[in-house]
C-alpha positions, 0 to 999 in steps of 0.5 A: 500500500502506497502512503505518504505525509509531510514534514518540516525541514530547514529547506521546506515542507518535505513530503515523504511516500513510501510502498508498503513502508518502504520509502520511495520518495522524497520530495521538495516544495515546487520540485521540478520532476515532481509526480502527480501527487495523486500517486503517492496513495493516503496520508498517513503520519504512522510508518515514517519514524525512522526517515523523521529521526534519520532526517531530523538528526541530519538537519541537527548536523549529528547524522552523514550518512542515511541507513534506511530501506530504498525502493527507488523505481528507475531504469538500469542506469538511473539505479547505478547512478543514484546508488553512485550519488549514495557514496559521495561522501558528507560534506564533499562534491563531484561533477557530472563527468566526475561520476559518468567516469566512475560509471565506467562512461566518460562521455555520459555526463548529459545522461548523468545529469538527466538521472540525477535530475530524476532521483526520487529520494532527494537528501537522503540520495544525494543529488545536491552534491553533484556540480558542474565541471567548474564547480558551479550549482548547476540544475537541482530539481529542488532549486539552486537556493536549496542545493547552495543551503544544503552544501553549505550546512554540510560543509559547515557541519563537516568541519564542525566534525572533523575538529571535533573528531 
């Protein structure tokens, strides 16, 4: 059974929808790519605590890394791109070529990019953290604003941990 709710977050409303309690997206306010929100079944505050706790301790900047069941529905290449996006560590960047390199196809920027675009489960799958060859925000399906809060808190926060470490 499909369900969803809605939470606060530092860069808005975050509405979370999950498949028989699994989640399988996580969308902004106004984000491009959004699905028709008739998809994401009946609003239910009950079977989303563990992704509130994982979130709510990320936003506090004493969570890196999400640990939670994914069921995020894509093509082959999409799912290897978006597992990709998973080990970009807390904190750091890396560019379209970048990751297309990783994947084996240096050529594959653009179709990177479209992937990325289409990431299902912003934050927790972290697509904010891919940026141009130059280091420029570029596109973010959530708005360059929240890219540039989201990578700003976690390097903020990084360096906040790593001198406490």
């Amino acid at each position: 059974m499909r369900t969803h709710t809605t939470v606060d977050s530092p860069v808005g409303p975050l509405t979370l929808v999950a498949l028989d309690g699994v989640l399988t997206g996580l969308y902004m306010d106004k984000q491009r790519h959004l699905p028709d929100p008739s998809t994401f079944g009946h609003r239910e505050e009950d079977g989303f605590d563990e992704v509130r706790a994982q979130l709510d301790a990320y936003f506090a900047g004493t969570l890196t890394e999400f640990d939670l069941p994914l069921a995020m529905l894509g093509t082959p290449f999409q799912q290897r791109v978006w597992a990709a996006l998973r080990d970009i560590p807390y904190g750091e960047t890396t560019s379209y070529g970048e990751l297309a390199e990783q994947l084996g196809n240096p050529k594959a920027s653009r179709a990177v990019g479209l992937a990325n675009g289409r990431n299902p489960i912003s934050v927790i799958v972290p697509c904010h953290r891919v940026v141009g060859s130059t280091g420029d925000l570029t596109g973010y399906g959530g708005g360059i604003e929240r890219k540039r809060h989201l990578l700003d808190f976690e390097r903020t926060h990084n360096g906040v941990m790593l001198a406490l470490g």
